[in-house]
KEMARZA-302396 format. One record per residue (C-alpha): residue number from 0; z, x, y. Coordinates in steps of 0.1 Angstrom, whole numbers, plus 5000, padded with zeros to 4 digits. Layout:
<recs>
<rec><nr>NUM</nr><c3>Z</c3><c1>X</c1><c2>Y</c2></rec>
...
</recs>
This chain:
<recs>
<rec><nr>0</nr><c3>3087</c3><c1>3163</c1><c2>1241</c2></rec>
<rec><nr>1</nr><c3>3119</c3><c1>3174</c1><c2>1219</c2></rec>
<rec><nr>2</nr><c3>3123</c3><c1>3208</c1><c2>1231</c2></rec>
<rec><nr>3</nr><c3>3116</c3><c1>3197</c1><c2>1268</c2></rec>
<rec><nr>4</nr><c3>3147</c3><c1>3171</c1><c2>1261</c2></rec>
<rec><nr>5</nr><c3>3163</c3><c1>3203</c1><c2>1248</c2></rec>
<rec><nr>6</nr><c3>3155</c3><c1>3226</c1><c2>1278</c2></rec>
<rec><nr>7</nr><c3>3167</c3><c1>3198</c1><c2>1302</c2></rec>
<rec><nr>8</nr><c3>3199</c3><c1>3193</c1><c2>1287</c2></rec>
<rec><nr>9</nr><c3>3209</c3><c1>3228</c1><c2>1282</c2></rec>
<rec><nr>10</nr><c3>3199</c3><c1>3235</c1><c2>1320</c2></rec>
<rec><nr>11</nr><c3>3223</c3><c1>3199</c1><c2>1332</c2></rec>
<rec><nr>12</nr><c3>3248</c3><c1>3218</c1><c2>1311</c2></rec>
<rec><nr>13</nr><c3>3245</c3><c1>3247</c1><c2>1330</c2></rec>
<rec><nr>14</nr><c3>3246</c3><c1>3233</c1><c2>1367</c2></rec>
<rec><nr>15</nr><c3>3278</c3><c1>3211</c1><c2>1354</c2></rec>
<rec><nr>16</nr><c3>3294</c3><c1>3237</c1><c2>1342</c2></rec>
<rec><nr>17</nr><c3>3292</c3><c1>3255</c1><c2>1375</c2></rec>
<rec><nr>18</nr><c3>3304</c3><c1>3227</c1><c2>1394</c2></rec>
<rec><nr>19</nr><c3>3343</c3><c1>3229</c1><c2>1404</c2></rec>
<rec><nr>20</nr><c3>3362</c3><c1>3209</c1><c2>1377</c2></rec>
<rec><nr>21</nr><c3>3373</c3><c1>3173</c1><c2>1396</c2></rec>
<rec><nr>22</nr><c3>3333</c3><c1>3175</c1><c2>1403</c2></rec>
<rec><nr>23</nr><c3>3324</c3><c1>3178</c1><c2>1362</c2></rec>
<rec><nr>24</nr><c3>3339</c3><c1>3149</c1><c2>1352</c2></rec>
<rec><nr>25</nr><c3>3310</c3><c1>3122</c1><c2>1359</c2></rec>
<rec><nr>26</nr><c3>3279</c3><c1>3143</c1><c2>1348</c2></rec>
<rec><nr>27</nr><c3>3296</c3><c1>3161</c1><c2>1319</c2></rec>
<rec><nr>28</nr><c3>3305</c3><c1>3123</c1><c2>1305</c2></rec>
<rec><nr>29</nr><c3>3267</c3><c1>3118</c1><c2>1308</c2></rec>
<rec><nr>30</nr><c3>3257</c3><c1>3146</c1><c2>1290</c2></rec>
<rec><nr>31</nr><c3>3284</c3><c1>3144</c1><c2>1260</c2></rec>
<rec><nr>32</nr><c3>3265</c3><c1>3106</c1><c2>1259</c2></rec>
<rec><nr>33</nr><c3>3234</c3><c1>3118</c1><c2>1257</c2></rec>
<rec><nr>34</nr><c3>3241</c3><c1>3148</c1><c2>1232</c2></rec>
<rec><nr>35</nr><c3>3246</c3><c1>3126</c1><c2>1202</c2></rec>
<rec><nr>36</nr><c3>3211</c3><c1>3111</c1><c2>1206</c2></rec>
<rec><nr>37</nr><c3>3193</c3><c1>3148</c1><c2>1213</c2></rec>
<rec><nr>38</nr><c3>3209</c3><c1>3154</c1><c2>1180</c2></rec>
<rec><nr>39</nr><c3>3197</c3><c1>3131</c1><c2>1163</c2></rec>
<rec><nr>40</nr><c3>3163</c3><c1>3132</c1><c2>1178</c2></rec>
<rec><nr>41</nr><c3>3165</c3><c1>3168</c1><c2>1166</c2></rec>
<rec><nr>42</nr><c3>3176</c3><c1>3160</c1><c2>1131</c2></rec>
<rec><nr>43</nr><c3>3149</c3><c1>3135</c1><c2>1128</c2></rec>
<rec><nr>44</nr><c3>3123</c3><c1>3160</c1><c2>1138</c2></rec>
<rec><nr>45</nr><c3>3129</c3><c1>3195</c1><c2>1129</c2></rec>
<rec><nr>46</nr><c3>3154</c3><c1>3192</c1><c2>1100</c2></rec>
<rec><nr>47</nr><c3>3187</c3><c1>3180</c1><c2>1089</c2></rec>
<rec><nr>48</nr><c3>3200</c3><c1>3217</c1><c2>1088</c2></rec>
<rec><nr>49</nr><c3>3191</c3><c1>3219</c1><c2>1128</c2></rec>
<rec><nr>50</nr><c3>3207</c3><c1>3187</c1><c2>1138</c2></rec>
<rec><nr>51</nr><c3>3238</c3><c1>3196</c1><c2>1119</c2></rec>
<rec><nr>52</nr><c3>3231</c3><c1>3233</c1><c2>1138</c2></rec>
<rec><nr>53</nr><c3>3228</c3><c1>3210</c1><c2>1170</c2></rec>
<rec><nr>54</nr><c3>3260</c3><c1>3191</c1><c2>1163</c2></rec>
<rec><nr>55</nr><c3>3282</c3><c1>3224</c1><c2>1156</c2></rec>
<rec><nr>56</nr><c3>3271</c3><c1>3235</c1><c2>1192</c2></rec>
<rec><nr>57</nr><c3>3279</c3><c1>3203</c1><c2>1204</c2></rec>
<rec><nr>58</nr><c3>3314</c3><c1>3202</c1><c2>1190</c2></rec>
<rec><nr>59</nr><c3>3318</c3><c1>3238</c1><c2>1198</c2></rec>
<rec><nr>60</nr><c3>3310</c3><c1>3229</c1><c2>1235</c2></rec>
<rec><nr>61</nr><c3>3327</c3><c1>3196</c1><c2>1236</c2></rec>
<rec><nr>62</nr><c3>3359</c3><c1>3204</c1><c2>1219</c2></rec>
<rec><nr>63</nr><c3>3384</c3><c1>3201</c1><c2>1250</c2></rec>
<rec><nr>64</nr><c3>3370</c3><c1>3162</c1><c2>1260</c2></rec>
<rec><nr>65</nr><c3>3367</c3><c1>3153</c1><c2>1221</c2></rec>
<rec><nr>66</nr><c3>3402</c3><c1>3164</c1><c2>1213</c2></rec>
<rec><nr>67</nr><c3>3411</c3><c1>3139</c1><c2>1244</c2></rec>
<rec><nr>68</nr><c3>3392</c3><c1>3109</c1><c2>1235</c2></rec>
<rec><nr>69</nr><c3>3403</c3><c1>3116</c1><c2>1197</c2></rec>
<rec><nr>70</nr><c3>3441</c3><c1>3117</c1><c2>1208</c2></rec>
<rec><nr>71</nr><c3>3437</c3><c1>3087</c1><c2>1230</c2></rec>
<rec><nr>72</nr><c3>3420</c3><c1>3068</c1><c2>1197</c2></rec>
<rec><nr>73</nr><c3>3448</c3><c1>3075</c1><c2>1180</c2></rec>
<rec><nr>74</nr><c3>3472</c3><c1>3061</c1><c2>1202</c2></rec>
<rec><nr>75</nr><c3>3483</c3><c1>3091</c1><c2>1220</c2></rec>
<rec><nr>76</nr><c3>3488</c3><c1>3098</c1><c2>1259</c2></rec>
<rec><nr>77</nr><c3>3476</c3><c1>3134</c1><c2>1257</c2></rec>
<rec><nr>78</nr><c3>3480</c3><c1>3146</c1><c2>1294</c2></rec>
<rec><nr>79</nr><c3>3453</c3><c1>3158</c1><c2>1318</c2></rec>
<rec><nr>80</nr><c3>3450</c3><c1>3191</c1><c2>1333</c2></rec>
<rec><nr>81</nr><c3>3461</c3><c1>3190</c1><c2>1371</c2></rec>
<rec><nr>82</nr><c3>3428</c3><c1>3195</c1><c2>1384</c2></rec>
<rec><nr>83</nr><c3>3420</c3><c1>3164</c1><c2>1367</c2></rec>
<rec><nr>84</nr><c3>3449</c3><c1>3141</c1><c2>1378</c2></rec>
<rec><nr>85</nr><c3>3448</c3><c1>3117</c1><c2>1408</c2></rec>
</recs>
């Protein structure tokens, strides 16, 4: 059941990424929800090495929309791209 979790994410991943960007913003918050409990689900099954594996990718992957929900938890108003601004 994990690695068809796995496949499924990585291929949502794949059809979001080829979406134009004001079209990525709804799924691609649903997948960066979901990644944290794949991970984990990982890390629980295989090994604690391949969830912190997992999470690398995720972070790797991720690291524009963390950096922006980090800056806004901080206070900050970091600014969108235009694509994103309505």
């Amino acid at each position: 059941m994990l690695v068809w979790a796995c496949i499924l994410w990585v291929f949502a991943a794949t059809a979001v990424a080829m979406l134009p960007i004001r079209h990525q913003y709804i799924p691609g918050v649903a997948l960066l929800i979901a990644a944290p409990l794949l991970i984990l689900w990982i890390g629980l099954s295989v090994a604690w090495w391949a969830g912190v594996l997992a999470l690398a990718a995720f972070v790797s992957m991720f690291r524009n929309p963390l950096r922006y929900l980090w800056a806004k938890a901080r206070g900050q108003n970091p600014q969108l791209p235009p694509e994103l601004r309505s």
